[in-house]
C-alpha positions as CSV (number, residue, x, y, z in Angstrom):
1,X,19.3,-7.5,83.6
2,X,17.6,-6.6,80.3
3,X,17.6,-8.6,77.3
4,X,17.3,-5.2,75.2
5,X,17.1,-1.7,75.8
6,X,15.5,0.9,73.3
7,X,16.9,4.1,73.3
8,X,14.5,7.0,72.3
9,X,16.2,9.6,71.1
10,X,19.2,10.9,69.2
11,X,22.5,12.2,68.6
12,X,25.5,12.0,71.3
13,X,22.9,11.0,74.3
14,X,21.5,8.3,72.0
15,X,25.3,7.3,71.0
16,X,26.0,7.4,74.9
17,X,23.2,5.1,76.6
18,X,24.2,2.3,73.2
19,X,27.5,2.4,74.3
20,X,26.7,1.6,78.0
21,X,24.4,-1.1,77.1
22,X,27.6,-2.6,75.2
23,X,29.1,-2.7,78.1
24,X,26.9,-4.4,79.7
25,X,26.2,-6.7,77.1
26,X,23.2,-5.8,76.3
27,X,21.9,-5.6,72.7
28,X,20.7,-1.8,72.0
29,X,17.6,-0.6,69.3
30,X,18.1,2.6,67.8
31,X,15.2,4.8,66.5
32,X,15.5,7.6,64.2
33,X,13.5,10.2,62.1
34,X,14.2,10.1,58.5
35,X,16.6,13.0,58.8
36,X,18.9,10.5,60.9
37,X,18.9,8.1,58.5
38,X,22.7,8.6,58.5
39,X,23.2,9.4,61.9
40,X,25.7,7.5,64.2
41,X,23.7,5.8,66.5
42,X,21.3,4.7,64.4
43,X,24.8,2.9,62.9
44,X,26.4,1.5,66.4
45,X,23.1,0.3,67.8
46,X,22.2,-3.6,66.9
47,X,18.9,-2.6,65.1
48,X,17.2,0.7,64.1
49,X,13.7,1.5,63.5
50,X,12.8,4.5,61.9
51,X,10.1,6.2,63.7
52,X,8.6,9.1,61.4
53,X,9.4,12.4,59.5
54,X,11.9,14.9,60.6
55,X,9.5,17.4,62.7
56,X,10.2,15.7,66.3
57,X,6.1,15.8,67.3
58,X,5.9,13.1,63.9
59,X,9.1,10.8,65.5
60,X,11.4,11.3,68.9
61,X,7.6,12.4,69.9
62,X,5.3,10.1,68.9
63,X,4.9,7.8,72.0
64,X,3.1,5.1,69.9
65,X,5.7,4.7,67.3
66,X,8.6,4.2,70.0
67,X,6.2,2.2,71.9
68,X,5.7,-0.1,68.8
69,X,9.2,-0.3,67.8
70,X,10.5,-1.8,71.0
71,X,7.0,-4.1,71.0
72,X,8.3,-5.2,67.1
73,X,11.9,-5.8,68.7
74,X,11.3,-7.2,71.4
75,X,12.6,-5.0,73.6
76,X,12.1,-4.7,77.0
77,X,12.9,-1.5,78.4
78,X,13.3,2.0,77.0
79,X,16.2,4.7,78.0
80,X,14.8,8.5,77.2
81,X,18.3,10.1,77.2
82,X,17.4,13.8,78.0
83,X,14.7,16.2,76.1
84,X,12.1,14.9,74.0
85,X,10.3,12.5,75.7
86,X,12.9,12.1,79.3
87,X,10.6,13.7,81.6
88,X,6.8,13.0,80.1
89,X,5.1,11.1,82.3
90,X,2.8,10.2,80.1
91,X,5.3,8.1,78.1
92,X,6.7,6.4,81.2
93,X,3.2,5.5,81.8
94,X,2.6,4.3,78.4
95,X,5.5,2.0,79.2
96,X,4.5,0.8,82.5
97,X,1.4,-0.1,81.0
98,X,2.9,-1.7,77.4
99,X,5.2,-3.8,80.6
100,X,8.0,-2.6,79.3
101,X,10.7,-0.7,81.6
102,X,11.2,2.9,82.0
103,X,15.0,3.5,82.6
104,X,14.0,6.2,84.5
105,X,11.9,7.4,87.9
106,X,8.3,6.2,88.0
107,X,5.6,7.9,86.4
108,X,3.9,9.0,89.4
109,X,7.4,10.9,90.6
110,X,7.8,12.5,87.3
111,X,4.4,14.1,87.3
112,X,5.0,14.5,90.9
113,X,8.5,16.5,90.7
114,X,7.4,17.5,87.5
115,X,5.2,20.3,89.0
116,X,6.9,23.0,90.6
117,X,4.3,23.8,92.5
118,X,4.0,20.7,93.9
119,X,7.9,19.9,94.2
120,X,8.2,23.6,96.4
121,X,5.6,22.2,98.7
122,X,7.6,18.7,99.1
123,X,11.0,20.4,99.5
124,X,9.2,22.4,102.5
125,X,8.1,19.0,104.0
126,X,11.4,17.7,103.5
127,X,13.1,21.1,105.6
128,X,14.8,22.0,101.7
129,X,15.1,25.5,101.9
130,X,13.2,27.0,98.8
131,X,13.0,30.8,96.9
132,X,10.5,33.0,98.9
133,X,7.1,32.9,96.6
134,X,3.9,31.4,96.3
135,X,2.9,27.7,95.6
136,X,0.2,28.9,92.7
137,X,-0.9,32.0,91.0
138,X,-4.2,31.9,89.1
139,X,-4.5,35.8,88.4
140,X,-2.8,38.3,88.2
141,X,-4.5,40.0,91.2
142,X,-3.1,36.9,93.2
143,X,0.6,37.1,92.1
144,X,-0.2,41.5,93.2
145,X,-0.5,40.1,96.4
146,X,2.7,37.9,96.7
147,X,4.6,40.6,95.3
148,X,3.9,43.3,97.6
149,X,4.5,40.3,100.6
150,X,8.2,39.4,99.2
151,X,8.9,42.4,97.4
152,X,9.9,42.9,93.5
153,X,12.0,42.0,91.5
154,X,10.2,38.8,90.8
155,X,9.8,35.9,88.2
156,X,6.3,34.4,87.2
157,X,7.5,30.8,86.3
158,X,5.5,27.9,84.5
159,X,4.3,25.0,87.0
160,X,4.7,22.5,84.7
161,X,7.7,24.3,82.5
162,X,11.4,24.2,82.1
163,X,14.4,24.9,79.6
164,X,13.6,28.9,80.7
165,X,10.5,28.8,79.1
166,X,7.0,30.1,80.5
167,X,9.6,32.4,82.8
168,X,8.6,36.3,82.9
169,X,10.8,39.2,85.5
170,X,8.5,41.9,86.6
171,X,10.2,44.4,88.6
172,X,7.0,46.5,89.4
173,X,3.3,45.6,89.5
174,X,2.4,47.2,85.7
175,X,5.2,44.6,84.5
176,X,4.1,41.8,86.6
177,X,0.4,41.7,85.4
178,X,1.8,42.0,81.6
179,X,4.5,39.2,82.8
180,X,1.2,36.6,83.9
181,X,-0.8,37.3,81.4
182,X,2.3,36.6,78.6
183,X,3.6,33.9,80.6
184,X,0.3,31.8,81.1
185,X,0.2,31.9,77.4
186,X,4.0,30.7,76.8
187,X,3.3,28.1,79.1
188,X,-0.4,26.6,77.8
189,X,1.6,26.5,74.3
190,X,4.6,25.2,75.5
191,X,3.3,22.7,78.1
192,X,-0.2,22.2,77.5
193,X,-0.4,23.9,80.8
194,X,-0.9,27.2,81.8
195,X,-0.6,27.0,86.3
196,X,2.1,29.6,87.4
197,X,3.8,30.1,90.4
198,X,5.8,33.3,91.8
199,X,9.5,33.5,93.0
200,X,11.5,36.4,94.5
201,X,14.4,37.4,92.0
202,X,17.6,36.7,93.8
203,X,20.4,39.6,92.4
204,X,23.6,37.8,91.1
205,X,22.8,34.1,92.4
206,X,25.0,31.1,91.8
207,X,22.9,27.9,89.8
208,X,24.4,24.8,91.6
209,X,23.1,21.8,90.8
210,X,23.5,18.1,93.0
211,X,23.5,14.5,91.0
212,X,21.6,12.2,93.1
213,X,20.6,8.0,92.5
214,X,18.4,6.1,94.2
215,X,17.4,2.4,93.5
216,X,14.9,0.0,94.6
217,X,16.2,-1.2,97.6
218,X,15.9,2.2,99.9
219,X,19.6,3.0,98.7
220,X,19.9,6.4,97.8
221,X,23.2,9.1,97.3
222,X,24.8,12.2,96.0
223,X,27.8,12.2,93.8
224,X,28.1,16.2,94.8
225,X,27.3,19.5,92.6
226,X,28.0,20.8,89.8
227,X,28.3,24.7,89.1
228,X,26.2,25.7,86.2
229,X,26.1,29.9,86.2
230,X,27.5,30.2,82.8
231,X,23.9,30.8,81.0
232,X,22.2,32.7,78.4
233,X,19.3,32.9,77.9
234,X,18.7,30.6,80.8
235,X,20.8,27.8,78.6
236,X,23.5,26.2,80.5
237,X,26.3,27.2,78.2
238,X,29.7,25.7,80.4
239,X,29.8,23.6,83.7
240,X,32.2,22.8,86.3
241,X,32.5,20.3,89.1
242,X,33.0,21.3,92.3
243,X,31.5,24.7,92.2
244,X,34.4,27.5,93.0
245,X,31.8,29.4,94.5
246,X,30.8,27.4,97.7
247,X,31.9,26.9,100.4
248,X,33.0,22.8,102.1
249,X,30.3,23.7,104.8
250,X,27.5,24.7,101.9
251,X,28.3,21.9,99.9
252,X,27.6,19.6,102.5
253,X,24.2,21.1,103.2
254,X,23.5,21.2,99.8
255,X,24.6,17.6,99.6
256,X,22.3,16.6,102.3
257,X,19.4,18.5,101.0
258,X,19.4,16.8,98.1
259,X,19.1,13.3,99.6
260,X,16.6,14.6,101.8
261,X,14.2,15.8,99.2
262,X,14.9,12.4,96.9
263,X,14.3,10.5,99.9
264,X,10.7,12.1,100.2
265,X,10.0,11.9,96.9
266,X,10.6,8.5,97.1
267,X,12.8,8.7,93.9
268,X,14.7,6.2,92.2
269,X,17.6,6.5,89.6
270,X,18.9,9.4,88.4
271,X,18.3,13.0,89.0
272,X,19.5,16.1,89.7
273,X,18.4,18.8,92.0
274,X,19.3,22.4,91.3
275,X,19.4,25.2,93.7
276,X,20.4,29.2,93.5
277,X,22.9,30.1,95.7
278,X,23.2,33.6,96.8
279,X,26.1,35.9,98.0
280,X,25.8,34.6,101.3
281,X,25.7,31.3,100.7
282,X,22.4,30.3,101.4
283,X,21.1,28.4,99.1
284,X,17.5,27.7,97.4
285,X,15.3,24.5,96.0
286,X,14.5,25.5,92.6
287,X,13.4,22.5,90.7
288,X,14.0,19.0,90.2
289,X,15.1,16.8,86.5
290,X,14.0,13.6,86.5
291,X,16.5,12.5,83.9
292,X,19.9,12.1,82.8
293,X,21.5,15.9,82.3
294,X,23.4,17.2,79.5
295,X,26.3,17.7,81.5
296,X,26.5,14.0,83.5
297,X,29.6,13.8,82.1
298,X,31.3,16.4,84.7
299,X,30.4,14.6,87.2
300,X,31.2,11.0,85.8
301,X,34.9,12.5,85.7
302,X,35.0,14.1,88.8
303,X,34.1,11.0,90.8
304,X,34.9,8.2,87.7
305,X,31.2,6.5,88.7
306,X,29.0,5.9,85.4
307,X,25.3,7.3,85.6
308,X,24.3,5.6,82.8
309,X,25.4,2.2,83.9
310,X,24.2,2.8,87.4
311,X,20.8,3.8,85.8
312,X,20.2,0.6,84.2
313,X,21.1,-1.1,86.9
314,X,18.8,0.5,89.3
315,X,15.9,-0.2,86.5
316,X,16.7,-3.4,86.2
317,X,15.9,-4.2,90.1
318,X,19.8,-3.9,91.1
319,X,21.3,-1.9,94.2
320,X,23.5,0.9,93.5
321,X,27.2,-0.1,92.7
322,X,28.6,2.2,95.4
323,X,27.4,3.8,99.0
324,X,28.1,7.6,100.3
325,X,31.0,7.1,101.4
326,X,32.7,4.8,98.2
327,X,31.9,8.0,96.0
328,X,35.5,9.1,94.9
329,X,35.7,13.0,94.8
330,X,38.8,13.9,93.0
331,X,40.1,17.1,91.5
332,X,38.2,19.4,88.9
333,X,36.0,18.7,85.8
334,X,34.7,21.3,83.2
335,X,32.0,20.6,80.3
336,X,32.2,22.6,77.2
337,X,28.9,22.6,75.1
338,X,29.7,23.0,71.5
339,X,26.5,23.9,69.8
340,X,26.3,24.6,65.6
341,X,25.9,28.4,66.6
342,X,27.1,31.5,65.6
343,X,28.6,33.7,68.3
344,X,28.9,36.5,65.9
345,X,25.6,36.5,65.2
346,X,23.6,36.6,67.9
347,X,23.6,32.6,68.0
348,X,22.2,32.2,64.9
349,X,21.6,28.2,64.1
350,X,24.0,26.8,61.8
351,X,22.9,23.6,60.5
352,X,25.0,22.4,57.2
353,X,27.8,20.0,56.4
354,X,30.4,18.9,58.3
355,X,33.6,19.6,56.0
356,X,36.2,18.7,57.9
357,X,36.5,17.2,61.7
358,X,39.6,16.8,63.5
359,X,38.7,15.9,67.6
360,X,40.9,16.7,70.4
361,X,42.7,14.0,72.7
362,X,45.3,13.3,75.4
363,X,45.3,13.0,79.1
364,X,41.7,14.1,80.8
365,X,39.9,14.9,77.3
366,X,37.0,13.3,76.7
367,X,34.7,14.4,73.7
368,X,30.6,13.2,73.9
369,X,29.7,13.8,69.8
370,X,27.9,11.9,67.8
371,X,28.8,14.2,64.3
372,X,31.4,13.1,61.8
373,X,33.5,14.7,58.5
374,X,30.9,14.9,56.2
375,X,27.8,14.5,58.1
376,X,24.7,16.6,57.6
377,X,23.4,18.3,60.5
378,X,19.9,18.9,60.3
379,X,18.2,21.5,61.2
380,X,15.6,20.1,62.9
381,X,16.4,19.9,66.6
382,X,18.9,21.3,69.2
383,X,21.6,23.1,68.0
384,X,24.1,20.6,70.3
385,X,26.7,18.7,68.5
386,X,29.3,17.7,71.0
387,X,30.2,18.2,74.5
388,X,34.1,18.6,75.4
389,X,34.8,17.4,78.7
390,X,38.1,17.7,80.9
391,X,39.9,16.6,83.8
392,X,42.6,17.6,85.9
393,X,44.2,17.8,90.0
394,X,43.4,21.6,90.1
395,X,40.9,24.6,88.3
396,X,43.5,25.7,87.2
397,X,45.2,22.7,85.1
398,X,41.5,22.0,84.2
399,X,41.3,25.4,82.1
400,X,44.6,25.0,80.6
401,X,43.8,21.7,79.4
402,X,40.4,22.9,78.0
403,X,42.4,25.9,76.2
404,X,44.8,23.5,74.5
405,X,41.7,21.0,73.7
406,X,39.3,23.9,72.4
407,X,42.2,24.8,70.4
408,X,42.9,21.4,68.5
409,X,39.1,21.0,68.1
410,X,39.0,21.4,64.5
411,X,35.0,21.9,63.1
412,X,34.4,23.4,59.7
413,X,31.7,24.2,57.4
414,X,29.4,24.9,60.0
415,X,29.9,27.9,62.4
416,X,30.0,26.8,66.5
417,X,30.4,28.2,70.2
418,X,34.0,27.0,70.4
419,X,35.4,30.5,69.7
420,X,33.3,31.8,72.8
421,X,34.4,29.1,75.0
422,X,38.1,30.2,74.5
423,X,37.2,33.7,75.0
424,X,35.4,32.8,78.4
425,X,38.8,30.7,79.6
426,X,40.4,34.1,79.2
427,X,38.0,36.0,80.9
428,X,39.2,37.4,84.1
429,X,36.0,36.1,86.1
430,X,35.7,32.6,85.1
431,X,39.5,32.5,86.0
432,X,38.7,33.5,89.5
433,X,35.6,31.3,89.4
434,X,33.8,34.4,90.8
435,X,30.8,34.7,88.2
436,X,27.1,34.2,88.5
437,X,23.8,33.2,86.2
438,X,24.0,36.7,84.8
439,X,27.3,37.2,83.9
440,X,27.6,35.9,80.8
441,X,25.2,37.7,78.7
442,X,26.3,41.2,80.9
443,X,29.6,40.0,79.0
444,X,27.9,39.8,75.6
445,X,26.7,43.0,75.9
446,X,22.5,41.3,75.7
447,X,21.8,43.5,79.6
């Protein structure tokens, strides 16, 4: 096992991998910018370095200066949590090289899944049903030419992108040469890489996404799906685990897909492979993360295994704690992302004081934060400041136990999503499970 792990990043994920290393007895090294100063895991680690300025790209992206603090500690491995630098694979080198341990796949797999391109062609080789489209566009003449093979509507998507960004629909060919053009240029700014590829719009799909682990010994599982439809703006905004829209037959396939395709990747630790479901049931290879998600904890509760844990583990040269068949699958879990947003106000960010904090508790709750009363939430990353996550037999005692937590979660002076996430356990299609990745903003009125 480690003698010390260095978490590089922030907030609740940084709070979460520091409480896993304790444990596991394993002394943890926090690093913060100097508008964290105050934060909470920079107080329950066992050392903190500050890293930098607010501005992520001078601190929670600066590979040299994490690289340095665990050098100057002493430790000797680094956990990414999700975002900033989770699925660079330039950092992960920079820690293979430095000899210190990426909690995390291998470089080469990163860069390798990392590529949409490239992971389309694998899931092919690894018979993973994937969108109809093309494995590369370089012109717009080029993505003409798919079009007219698979018909409109389509997406131009960034090779090398993700979090919805460097993603264009074109429903005719005017739109779709104005869609590459504005796209490359999203995506050479966002990515430092400009490669596109083309997809076939699916009408009305399901997103339905499989946690898989792998370790060094050849071991490699699925702890099952989780359905994450409830988006705007391409931004998971709820998920659930199982899915109510799949089928016992399609989960299965999906199950196995999943393993198939980590399998010939050759991936180890944790990831997740998402697909697009559509009315039918068929179901689609979209992309793979290479990291921890934001919404582990639905699964963690669904089948009680902890992905952190089991990813330091695997890191640290150890077989998986469990096999297929040990994973426990056991009634229904639901994530709630509460984000320092106003819902009234087209989202707005609402960065500020906490004035007064009151969290939820009781049977199944389970609250990820990392915010307290009179903390200052800066305004210089993601708007997330705590996930609510519950647990109960059935869907149905899941939302009414989310109802009466959402309503005892007491955040002020700062406006959040917590209002919207009432108003969606009232809403006659999340009740029947029966909604898809378009639904939600149709429901805000943004179609």
């Amino acid at each position: 096992m480690f003698d010390k792990v260095l978490v590089a990043n922030r907030s609740e994920i940084a709070l979460r991998v520091i409480r896993a290393c304790q444990e596991l007895n394993i002394p943890s090294v926090a690093v913060y910018s100097d508008a964290d100063a105050e934060a909470l895991h920079v107080r329950h680690a066992d050392e903190a370095v500050n890293i930098g300025p607010p501005p992520a790209g001078k601190s929670y992206l600066n590979i040299e200066a994490i690289i340095e603090a665990a050098r100057e500690t002493g430790a000797d491995a680094i956990h990414p949590g999700y975002g900033f630098l989770a699925e660079n694979a330039a950092f992960a080198a920079a820690c293979e090289d430095a000899e210190i341990t990426f909690i995390g796949p291998s470089s080469g797999a990163i860069e390798k899944m990392g590529d949409k391109s490239a992971a389309r062609r694998l899931a092919k080789e690894a018979a993973v049903p994937v969108v109809p489209g093309s494995e590369q566009t370089a012109s717009a003449d080029e993505a003409v030419k798919t079009a007219d093979k698979i018909g409109y509507p389509v997406m131009v998507k960034a090779a090398a992108g993700g979090g919805g960004r460097g993603i264009r629909v074109a429903e005719n060919k005017e739109e779709l040469r104005q869609a590459v053009q504005v796209a490359k240029q999203e995506a050479q700014k966002a990515f430092g890489d400009g490669s596109l590829y083309l997809e076939k719009l699916l009408v009305g799909p399901r997103h339905v996404e499989v946690q898989v682990l792998g370790d060094h010994h050849g071991n490699f599982i699925h702890l099952y799906e989780r359905e994450c439809s409830m988006q705007r703006r391409r931004q998971k905004v709820l998920e659930e685990a199982p899915s109510p829209g799949i089928s016992p037959e399609t989960r299965e396939a999906m199950c196995e897909a999943a393993v198939r395709l980590g399998r010939e990747a050759g991936y180890t630790n944790a990831g997740t492979v998402e697909f697009l479901v559509d009315e039918e049931q068929n179901f689609y290879f979209i992309e793979m993360n290479t990291r921890i998600q934001v919404e582990h904890p639905v699964t963690e509760m669904l089948t009680g295994v902890d992905l952190v844990k089991e990813q330091i583990r695997a890191s640290a040269g150890e077989p998986l704690s469990l096999e297929q068949e040990d994973v426990p699958f056991e009634g229904w879990a639901m994530e709630f992302r509460i984000n320092a947003e106003d819902p009234d106000q087209d989202f707005m960010p609402s960065p500020g004081e906490v004035t007064f904090l009151d969290v939820p508790g009781g049977p199944g709750v389970r609250v990820d934060s990392a915010i307290y009363q009179g903390y200052g939430i800066p305004p210089f990353y993601d708007s997330l400041v705590g996930k609510l996550i519950v647990w109960a037999l059935t869907r149905e005692e899941a939302i009414n136990r989310a109802r009466r937590a959402l309503r005892e979660y007491r955040l002020e002076g700062i406006k959040t999503t917590i209002p919207l996430h009432l108003r969606l356990l009232e809403d006659e299609a999340f009740r029947s499970g029966g909604y898809h990745t378009g639904y939600l903003e149709k429901l805000l009125g943004e179609k």
